[in-house]
C-alpha positions in Angstrom: 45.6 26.6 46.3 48.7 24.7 45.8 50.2 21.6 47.7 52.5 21.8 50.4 56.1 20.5 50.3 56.7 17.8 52.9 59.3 19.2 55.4 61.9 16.3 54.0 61.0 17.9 50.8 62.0 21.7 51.8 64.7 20.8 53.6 66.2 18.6 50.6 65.5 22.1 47.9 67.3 24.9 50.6 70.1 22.6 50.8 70.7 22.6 47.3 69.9 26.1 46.7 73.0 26.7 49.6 74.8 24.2 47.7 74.2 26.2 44.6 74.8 30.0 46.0 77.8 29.0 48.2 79.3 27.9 45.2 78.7 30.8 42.5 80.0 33.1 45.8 83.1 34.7 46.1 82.3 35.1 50.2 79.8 33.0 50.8 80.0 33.7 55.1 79.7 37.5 54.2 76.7 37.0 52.2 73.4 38.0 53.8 71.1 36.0 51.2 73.1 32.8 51.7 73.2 33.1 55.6 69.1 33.4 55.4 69.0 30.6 53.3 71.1 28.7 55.9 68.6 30.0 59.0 65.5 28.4 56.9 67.6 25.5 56.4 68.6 24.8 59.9 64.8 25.8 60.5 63.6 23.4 58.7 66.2 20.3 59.7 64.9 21.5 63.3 61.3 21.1 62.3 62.3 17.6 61.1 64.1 16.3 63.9 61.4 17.4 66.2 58.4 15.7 64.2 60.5 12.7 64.1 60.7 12.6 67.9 57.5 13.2 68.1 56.2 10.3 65.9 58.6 8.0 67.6 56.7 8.9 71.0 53.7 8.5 69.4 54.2 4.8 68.4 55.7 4.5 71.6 52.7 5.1 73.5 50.6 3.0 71.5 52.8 0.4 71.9 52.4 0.4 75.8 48.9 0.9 75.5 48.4 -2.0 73.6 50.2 -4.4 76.1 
């Protein structure tokens, strides 16, 4: 079975790959393949933002439990 990316990790390769699509396009807003691979990327910077919020709350609590 192989390892999983971190979600950094899969956010930092679908940026590139936009990167690297938007540039080889003539139309890269009328292309369906880049605009998927812009959905998975704002997905995934989603899925980020949200576990960092929810470690943040998590140290949080510990930090008011501990007082």
């Amino acid at each position: 079975m192989a390892k999983r990316r971190s979600l950094q990790e899969d956010a930092i390769a679908l940026k590139a790959k936009v990167k690297e699509s938007s540039a080889k396009s003539e139309n890269p807003e009328g292309n369906s393949a880049i605009r998927s691979l812009r959905k998975r990327l704002k997905r995934s910077q989603r899925k980020v933002r949200m576990s960092k919020k929810r470690e943040a709350a998590r140290t949080a609590k510990k930090a008011d439990a501990a007082k």
